[in-house]
C-alpha positions in Angstrom: -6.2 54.6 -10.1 -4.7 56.8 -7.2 -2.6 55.1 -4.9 -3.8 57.4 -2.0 -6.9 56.4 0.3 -9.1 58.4 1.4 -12.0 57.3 3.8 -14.7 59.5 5.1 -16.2 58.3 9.0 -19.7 59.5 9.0 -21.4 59.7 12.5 -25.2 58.6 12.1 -27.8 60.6 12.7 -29.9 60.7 15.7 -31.8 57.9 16.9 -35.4 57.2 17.6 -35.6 58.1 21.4 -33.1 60.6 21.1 -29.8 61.2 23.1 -28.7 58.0 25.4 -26.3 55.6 26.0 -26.8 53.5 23.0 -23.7 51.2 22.7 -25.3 48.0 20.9 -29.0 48.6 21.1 -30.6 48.3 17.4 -32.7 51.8 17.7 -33.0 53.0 13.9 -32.8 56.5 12.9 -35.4 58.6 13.9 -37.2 61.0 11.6 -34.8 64.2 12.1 -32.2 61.4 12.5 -32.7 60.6 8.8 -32.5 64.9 7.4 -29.3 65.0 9.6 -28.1 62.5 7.0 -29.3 63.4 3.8 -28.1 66.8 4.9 -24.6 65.5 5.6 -24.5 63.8 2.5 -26.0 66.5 0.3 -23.9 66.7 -3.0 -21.5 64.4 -2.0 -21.2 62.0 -5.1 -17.3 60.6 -5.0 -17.1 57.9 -3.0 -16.3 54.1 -4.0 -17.7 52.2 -1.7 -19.8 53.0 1.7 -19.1 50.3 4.2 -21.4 50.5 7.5 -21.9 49.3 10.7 -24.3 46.6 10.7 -26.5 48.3 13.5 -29.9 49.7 11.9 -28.9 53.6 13.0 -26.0 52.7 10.2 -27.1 50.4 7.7 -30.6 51.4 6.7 -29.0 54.9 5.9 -26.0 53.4 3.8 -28.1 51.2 2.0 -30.5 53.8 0.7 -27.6 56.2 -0.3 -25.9 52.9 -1.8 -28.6 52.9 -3.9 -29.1 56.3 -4.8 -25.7 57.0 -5.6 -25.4 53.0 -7.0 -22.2 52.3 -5.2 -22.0 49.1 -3.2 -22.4 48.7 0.5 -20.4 46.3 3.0 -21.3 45.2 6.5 -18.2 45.5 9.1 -19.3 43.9 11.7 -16.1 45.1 13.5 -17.6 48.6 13.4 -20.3 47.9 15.6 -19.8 50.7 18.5 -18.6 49.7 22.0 -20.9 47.7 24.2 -22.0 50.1 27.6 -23.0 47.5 29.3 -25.8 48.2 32.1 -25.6 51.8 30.6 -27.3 50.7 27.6 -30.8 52.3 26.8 -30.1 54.8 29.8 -30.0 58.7 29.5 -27.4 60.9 31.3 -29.4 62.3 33.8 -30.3 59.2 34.5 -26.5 57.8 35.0 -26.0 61.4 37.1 -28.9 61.0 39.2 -28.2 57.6 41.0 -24.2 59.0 41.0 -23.5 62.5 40.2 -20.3 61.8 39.7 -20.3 58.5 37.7 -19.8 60.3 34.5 -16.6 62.5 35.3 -15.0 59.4 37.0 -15.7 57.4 33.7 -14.6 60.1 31.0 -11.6 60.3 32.9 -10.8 56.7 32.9 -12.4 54.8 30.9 -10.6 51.8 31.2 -10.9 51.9 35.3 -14.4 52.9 35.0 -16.3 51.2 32.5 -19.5 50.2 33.3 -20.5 47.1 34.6 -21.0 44.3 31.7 -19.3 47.0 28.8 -16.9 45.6 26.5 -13.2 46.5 27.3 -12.3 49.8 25.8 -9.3 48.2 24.7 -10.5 45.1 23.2 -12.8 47.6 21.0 -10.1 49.6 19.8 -8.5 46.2 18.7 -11.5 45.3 17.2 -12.0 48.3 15.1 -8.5 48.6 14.2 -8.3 45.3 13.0 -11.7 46.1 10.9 -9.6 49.5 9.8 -6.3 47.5 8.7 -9.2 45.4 6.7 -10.7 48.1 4.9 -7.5 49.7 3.6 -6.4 46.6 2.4 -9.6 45.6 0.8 -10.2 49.6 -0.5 -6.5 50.7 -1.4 -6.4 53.7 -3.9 -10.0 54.3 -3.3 -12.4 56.8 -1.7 -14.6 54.9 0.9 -17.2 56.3 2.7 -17.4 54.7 6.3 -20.8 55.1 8.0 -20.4 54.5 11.9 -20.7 55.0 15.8 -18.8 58.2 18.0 -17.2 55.4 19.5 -15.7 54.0 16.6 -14.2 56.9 14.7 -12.9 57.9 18.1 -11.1 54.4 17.9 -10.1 55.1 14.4 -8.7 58.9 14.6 -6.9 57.3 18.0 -5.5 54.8 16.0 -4.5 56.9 13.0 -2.9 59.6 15.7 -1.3 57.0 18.1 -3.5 58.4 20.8 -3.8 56.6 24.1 -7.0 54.2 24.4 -7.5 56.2 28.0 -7.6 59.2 26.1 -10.3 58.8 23.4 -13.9 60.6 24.7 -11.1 63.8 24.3 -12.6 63.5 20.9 -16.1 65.4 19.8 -18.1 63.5 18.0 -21.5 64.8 17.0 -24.3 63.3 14.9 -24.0 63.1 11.6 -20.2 64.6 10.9 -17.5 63.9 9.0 -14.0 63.4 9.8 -11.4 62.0 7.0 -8.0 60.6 7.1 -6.2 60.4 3.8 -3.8 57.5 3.3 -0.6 58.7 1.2 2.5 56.3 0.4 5.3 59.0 1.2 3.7 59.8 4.8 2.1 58.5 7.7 -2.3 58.4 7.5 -3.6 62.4 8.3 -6.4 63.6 9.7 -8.0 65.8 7.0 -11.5 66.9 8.2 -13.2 66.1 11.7 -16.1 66.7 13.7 -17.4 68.8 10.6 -18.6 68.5 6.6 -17.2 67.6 3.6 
């Protein structure tokens, strides 16, 4: 077996009632959500193990690809994306139109500006970080696929680059992408792929 890692971070697809601030909400995929996938995934056949989110935008996709490909399938419930607080369920327009500026502020600072109720941006990153120090030692030498939130792989790449927590919506993260960071003994992790396909 290879003593390198490699784990691909898959952002899900789009949700039924499309584009919003999701954070914890359990919306599943919706129909075009669920070709974004299969389209991401399309010939991909190398991986180990998928481990997922449990949130059903996540899971319901990983399962059915667990069993296509017959791989197995963990829960992380450490992968669970970052909780927006009153923000959840609500739309950007909506967020711009009671404060034009509410957005801007927040994407500047996040950690000054998180919404009222939202988990602490740094106790996510600790959270997902702990869940990422748990996968590599539960997955060493292997090739894991990772299916997740934007918020999460931000916390992750962050993590793997040494990036400030205030600094982590720098990062693009569109539906149903990959990024991957390969694990090697004689150097620190890299980021391989992101914000793209395999």
């Amino acid at each position: 077996m290879s003593e390198n890692t490699t784990v691909d971070l898959l952002r899900h697809g789009e949700p039924v009632g499309g584009r919003r601030y999701r954070g914890q909400l359990d919306d599943p995929l919706s129909d075009k959500g669920w070709q974004q996938m299969a389209s991401a995934v399309n010939g991909q056949h190398s991986w180990h193990q998928i481990v997922t989110s449990p949130l059903r935008r996540c899971r319901e996709f990983a399962a059915s690809l667990g069993e296509i490909l017959n791989i197995p399938v963990q829960d992380e419930e450490r992968f669970k994306e970052i909780g927006f607080g009153i923000w959840e369920g609500r739309t950007r327009d909506e967020l711009q139109n009671s404060d034009p500026e509410l957005l801007t502020r927040y994407f500047h600072d996040p950690i000054t500006y998180r919404p009222e109720g939202a988990e602490d941006s740094s106790d996510f990153v600790k959270r997902v970080t702990d869940g990422w120090q748990g996968l590599l030692g539960n997955y060493h030498g292997r090739h894991v696929l990772v299916v997740a939130h934007a918020g999460v792989i931000r916390a992750v790449i962050g993590h793997v680059l040494e990036m400030p927590v205030a600094n982590m919506f720098r990062l693009q993260v569109d539906n149903a992408t990959f990024s991957r960071i390969r694990i090697e003994e004689a150097r620190p992790p890299t980021l391989v792929i992101h914000n793209g396909r395999l």
